[in-house]
C-alpha positions in Angstrom: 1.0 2.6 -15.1 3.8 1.7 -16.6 2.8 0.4 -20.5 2.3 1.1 -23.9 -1.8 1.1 -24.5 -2.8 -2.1 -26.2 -4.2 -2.4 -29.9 -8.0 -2.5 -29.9 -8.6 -6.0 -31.4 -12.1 -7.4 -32.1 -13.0 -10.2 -29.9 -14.9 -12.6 -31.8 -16.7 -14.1 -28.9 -18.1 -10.7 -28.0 -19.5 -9.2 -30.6 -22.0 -6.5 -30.8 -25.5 -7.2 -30.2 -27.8 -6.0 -33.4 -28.4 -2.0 -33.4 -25.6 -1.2 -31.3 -22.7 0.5 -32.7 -19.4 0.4 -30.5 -18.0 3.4 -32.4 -21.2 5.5 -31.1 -18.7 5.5 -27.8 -15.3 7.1 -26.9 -12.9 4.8 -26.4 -11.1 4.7 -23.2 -8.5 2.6 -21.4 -8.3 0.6 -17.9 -5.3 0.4 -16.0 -4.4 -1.0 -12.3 -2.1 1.0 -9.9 -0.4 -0.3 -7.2 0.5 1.2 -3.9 2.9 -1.8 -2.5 4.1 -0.8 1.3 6.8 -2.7 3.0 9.0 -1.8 6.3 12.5 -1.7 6.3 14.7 -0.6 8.1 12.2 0.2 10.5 11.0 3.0 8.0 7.9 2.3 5.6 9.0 1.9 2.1 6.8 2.2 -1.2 7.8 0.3 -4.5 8.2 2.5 -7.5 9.4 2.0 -11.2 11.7 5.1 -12.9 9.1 5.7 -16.2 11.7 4.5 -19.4 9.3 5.9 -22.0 7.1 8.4 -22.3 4.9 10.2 -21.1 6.9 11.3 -17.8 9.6 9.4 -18.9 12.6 9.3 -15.9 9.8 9.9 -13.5 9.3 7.4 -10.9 6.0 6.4 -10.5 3.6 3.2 -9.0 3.5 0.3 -10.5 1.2 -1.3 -12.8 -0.4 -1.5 -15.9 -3.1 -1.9 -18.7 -6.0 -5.0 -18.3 -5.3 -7.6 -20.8 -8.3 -8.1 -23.2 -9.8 -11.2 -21.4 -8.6 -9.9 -18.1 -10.0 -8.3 -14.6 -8.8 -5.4 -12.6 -7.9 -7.7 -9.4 -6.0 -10.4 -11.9 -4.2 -7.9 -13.7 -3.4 -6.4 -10.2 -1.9 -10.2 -9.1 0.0 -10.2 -12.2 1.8 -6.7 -11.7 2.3 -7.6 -8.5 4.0 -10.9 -9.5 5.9 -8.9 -11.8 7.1 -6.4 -10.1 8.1 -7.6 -6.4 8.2 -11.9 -7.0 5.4 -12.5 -5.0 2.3 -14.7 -6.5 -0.4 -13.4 -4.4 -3.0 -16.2 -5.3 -0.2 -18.4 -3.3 -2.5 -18.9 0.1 1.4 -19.5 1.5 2.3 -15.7 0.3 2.7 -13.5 2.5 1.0 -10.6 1.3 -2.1 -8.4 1.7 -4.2 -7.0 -0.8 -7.1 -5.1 -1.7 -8.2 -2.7 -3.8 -8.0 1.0 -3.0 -10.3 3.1 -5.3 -10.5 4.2 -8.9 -9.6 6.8 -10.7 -11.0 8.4 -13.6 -10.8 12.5 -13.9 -10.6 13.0 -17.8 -6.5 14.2 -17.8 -5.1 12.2 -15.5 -2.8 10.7 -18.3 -1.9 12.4 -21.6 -2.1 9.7 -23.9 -6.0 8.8 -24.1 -9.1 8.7 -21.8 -7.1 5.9 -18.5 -9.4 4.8 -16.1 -7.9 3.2 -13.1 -8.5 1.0 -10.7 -6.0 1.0 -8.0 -4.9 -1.5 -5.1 -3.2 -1.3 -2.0 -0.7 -3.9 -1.5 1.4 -5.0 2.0 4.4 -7.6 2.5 6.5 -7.9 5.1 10.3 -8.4 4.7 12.6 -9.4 4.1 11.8 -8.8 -0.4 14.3 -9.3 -2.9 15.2 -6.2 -4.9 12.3 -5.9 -7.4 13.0 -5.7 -10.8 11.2 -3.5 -13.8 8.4 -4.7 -16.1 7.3 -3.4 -19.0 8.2 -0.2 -19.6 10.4 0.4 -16.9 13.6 1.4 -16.7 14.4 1.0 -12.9 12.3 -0.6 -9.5 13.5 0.6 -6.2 12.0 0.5 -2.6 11.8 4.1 -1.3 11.1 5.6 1.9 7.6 6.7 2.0 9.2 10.2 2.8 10.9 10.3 0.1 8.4 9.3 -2.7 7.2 12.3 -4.1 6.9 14.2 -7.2 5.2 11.3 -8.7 4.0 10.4 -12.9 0.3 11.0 -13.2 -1.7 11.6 -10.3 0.2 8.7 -8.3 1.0 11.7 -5.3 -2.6 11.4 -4.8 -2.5 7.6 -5.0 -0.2 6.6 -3.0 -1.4 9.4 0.0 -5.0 7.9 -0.5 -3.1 4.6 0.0 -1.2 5.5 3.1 -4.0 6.9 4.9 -6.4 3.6 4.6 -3.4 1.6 5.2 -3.2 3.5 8.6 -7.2 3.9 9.1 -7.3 0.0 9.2 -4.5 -0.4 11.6 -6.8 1.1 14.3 -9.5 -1.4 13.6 -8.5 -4.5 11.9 -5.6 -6.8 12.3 -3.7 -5.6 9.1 -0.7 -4.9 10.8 0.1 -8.6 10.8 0.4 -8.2 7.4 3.5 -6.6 7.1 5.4 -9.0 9.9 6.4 -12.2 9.1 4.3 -15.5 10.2 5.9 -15.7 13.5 7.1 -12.4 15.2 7.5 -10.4 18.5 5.4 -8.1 20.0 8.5 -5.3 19.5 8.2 -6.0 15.7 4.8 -5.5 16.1 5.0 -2.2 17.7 7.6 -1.3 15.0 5.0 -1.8 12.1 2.0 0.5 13.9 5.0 3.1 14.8 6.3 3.1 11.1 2.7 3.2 9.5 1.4 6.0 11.9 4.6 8.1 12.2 4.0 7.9 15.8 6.0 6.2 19.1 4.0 4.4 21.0 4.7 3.5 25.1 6.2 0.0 25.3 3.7 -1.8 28.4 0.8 0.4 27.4 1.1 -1.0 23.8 1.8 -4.5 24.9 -0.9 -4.8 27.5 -3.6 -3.5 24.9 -2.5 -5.9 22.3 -3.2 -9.1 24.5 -5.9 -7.5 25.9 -7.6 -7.3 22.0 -9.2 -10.4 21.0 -8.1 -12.4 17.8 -5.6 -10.1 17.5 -2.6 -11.9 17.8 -2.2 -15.9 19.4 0.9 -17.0 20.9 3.1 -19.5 18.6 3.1 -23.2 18.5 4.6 -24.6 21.8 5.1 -21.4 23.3 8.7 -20.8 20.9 10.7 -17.9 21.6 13.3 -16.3 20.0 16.7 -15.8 21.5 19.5 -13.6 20.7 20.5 -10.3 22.0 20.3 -8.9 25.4 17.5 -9.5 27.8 15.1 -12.2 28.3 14.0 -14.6 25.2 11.1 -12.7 23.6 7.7 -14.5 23.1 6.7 -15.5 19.5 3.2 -14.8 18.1 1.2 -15.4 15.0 -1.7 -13.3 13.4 -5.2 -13.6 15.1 -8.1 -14.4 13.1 -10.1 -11.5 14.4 -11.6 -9.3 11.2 -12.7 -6.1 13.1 -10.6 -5.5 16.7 -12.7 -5.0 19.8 -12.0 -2.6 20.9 -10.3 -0.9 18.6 -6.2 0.3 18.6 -6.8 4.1 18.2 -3.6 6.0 17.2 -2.1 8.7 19.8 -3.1 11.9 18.8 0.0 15.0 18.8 2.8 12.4 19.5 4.3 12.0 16.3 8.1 10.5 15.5 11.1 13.9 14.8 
């Protein structure tokens, strides 16, 4: 949330039906708030803008932003994202993943007026240019999730809520596709559900469960692999088309990264 609340201008093609009064009503804000997860440097990174006004202002916080008069919570979401990282996510060529996370509404979550928002989870796989601040924002960094705390608002509570679907789904969807490019190895594969769970994960085991998932992944065009380094040319793959994994990739419980 990272705005000035817009003026309340009447909208002359909505106007109040006869016997209603408007003003009867608190008014109250809608905002979108982004949780936008990325890896690098084998190490998931969140994207968050340094607050240049106030309220909080020098603390970092998620992106986002206030809905436009004549504007939804998912299209105002594409725009901040757009705005924030470079990415147009109503591209079908972007690659990018997202969907909306919850809302939040308790009454003092911001101390300007009555916020409502609505907030979205957002993944993209590297390599990103550096993003750059919108609105109100003084600075836009990528920061290790680790690392991202002591948020504006209630964006601690955000972004955790975001984190923990992000790794709910990995178990049983293919959203860790998302955060790999369009063609990639099996190790960069591993390396996302590592990073997202906080968790090392045994090399065959992973590898022969993978294959053995259907729609998960499907091996490149032409069989292409990709050379360079030691060993033997790794195998290429591309995202599967499977929407719920059977059976599912459960996480290893008590083996967590140091």
């Amino acid at each position: 949330m990272t705005e000035t609340p817009p003026a309340r201008t009447a909208d002359p093609a909505h106007t109040a039906p006869q016997g209603y009064d408007p003003a009867a009503f608190e008014p109250f804000a809608v905002t979108v708030d982004l949780a936008v997860f990325t890896v690098r440097e084998a190490r998931l990174h969140v994207l968050l803008v340094q607050r240049g006004e106030q309220p909080y202002r020098g603390r970092w916080a998620l992106p986002g932003g206030f809905l436009r008069p004549r504007e939804s919570a998912e299209a105002a979401a594409r725009r901040e994202l757009a705005e924030e990282t470079g990415l147009a996510s109503d591209d079908p060529s972007a690659p990018l993943h997202l969907e909306q996370l919850r809302t939040y509404s308790d009454p003092d979550r911001d101390p300007r007026m009555r916020v409502v928002s609505v907030a979205y989870a957002a993944l993209v796989p590297g390599p990103l240019p550096e993003p750059r601040g919108g609105g109100d924002a003084a600075h836009a960094r990528w920061t290790a999730l680790a690392e991202a705390r002591a948020l504006a608002f209630d964006h601690d509570r955000v972004l955790a809520d975001a984190h923990d679907r992000v790794g709910a789904k990995l178990e049983y969807t293919g959203l860790a596709t998302a955060f790999c490019p369009p063609e990639f190895t099996l190790g960069e594969l591993q390396q996302v559900y590592e990073t997202v769970w906080g968790t090392t994960l045994d090399r065959p085991n992973f590898r022969r469960k993978v294959l053995a998932t259907p729609g998960l992944v499907t091996p490149a065009h032409d069989g292409r692999r990709r050379t360079g380094g030691r060993g033997k040319p790794a195998v290429l793959y591309r995202a599967g088309d499977a929407a719920v994994l059977h059976p599912p990739l459960l996480r290893p419980e008590g083996r967590t990264t140091p």
